[in-house]
Backbone as a printed PyTorch tensor [residue, N CA C, xyz], in Angstrom:
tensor([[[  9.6330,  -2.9310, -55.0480],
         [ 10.9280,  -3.5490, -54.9140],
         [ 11.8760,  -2.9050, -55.9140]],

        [[ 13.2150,  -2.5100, -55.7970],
         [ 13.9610,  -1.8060, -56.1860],
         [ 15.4340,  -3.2420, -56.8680]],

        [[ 15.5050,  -2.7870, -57.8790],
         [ 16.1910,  -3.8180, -58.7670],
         [ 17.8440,  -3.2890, -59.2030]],

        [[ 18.2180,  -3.3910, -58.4250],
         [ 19.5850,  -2.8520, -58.8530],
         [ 19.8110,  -2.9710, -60.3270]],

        [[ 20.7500,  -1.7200, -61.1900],
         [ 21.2680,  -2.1970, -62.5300],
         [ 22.0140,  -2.3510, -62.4720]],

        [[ 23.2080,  -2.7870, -61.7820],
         [ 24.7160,  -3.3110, -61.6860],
         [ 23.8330,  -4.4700, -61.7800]],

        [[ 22.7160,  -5.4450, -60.9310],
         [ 22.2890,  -7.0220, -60.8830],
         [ 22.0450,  -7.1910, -62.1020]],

        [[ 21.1240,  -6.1810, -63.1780],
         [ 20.1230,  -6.6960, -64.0280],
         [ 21.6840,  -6.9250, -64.7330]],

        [[ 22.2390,  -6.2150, -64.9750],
         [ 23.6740,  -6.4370, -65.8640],
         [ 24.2480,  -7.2090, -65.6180]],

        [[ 24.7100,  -8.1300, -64.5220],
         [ 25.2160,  -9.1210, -64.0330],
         [ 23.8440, -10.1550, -64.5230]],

        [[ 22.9550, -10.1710, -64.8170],
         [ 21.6930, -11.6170, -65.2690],
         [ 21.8690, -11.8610, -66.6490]],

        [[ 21.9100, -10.3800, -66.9450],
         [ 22.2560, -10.1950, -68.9870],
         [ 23.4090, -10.7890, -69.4230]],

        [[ 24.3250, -10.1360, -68.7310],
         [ 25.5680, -10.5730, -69.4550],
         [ 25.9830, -12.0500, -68.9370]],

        [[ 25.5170, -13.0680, -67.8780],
         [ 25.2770, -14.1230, -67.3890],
         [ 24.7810, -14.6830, -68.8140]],

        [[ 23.3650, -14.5460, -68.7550],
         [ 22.4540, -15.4500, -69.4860],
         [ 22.9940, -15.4010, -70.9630]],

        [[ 23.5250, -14.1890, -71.7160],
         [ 24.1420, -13.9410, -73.0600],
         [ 25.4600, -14.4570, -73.2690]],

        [[ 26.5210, -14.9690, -72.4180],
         [ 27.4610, -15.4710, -71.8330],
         [ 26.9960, -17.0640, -72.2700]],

        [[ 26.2650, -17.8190, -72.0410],
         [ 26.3270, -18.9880, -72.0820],
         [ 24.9650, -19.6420, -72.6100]],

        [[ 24.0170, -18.9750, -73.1500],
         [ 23.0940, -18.9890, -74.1980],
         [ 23.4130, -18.1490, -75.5750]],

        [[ 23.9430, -17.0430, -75.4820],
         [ 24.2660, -16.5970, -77.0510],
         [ 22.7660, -15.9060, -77.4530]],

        [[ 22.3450, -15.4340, -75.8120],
         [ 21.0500, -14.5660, -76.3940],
         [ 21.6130, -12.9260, -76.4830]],

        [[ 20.8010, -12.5420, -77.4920],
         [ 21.1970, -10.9810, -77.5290],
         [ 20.4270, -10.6320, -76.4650]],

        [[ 20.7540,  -9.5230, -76.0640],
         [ 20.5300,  -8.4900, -74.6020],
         [ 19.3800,  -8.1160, -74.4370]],

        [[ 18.7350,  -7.3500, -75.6140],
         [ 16.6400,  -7.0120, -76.0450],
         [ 16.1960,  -8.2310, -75.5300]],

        [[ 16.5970,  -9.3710, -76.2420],
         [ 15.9050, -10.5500, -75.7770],
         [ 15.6100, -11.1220, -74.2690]],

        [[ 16.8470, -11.2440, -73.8980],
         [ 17.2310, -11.7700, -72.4040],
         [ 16.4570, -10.6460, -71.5540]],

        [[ 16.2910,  -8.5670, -71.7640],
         [ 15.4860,  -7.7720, -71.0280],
         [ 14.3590,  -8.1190, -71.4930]],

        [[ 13.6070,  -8.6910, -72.1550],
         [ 11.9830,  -8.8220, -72.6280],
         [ 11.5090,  -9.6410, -71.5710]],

        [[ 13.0190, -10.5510, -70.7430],
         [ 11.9400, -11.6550, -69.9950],
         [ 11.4170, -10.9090, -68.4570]],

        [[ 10.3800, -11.1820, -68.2560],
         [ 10.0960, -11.1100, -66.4180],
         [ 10.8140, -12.0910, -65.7270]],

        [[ 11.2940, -11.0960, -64.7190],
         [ 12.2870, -11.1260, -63.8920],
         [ 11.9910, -12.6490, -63.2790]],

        [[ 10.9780, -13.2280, -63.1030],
         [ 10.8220, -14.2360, -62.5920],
         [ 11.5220, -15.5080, -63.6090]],

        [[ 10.8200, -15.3480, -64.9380],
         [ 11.6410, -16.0940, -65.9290],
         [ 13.0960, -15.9470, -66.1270]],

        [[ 13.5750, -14.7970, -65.7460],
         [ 15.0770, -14.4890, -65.7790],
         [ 15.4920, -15.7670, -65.1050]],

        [[ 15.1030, -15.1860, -63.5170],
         [ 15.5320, -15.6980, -62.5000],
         [ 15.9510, -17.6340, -62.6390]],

        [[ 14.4650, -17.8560, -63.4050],
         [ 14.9190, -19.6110, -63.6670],
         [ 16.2570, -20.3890, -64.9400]],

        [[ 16.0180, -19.0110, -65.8820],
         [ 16.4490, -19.2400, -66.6580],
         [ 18.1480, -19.2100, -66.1400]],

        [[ 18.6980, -18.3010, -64.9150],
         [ 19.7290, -18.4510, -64.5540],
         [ 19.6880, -19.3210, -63.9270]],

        [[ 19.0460, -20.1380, -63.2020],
         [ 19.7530, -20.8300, -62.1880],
         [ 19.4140, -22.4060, -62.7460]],

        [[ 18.7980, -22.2540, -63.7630],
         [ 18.9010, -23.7230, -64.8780],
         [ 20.7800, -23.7440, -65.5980]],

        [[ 20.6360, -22.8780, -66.2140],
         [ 22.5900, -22.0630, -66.4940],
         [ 23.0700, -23.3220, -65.1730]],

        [[ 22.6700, -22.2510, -63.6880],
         [ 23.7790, -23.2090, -62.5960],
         [ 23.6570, -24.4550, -62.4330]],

        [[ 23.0800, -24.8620, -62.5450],
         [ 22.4260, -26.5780, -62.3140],
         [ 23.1910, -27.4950, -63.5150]],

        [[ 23.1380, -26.7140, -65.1340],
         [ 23.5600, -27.3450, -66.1210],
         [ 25.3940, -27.1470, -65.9820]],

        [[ 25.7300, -25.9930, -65.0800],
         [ 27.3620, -25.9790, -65.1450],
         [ 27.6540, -26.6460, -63.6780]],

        [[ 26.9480, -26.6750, -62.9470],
         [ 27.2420, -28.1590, -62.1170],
         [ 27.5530, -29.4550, -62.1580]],

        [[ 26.5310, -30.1440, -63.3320],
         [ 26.6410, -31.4170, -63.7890],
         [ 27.5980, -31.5330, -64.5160]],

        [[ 28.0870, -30.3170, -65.0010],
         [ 29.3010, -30.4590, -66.2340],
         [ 30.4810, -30.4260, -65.8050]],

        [[ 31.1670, -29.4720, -64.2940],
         [ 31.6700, -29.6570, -63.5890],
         [ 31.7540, -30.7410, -62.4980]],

        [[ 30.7020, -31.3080, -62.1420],
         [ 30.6340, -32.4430, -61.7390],
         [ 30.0410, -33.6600, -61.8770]],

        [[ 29.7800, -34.4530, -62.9130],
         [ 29.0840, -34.9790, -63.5400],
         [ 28.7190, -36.5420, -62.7250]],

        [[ 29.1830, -36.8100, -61.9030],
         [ 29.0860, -38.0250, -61.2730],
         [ 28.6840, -37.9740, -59.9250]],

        [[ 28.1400, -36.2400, -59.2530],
         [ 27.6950, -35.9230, -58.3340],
         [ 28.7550, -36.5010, -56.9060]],

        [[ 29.6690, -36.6030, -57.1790],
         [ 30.4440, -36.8240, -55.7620],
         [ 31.0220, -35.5410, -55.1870]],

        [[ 30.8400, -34.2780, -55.8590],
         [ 31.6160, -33.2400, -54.7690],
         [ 33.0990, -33.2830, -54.8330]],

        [[ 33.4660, -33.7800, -55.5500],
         [ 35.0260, -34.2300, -55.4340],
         [ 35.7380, -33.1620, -56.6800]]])
């Protein structure tokens, strides 16, 4: 499977963006751990944007 580096750069600068991890760190993880670790990020800027779950 072929991993784009425009994506991996778009996960890094994501995850360092709103954790305050340096870049070595955030590439040390497997891609699978990446992967949760972003979409925990979306879930936590959901509730914060919508905190009372109405969609509104």
């Amino acid at each position: 499977m072929t991993y784009s580096a425009d994506r991996l750069w778009e996960e890094v600068v994501y995850v360092a963006y709103y954790l305050h991890w340096p870049a070595d760190s955030i590439l040390d993880l497997e891609h699978p751990a990446r992967q949760r670790v972003i979409e925990e990020i979306g879930r936590i800027n959901l509730k914060i944007s919508d905190p009372d779950g109405s969609g509104d």
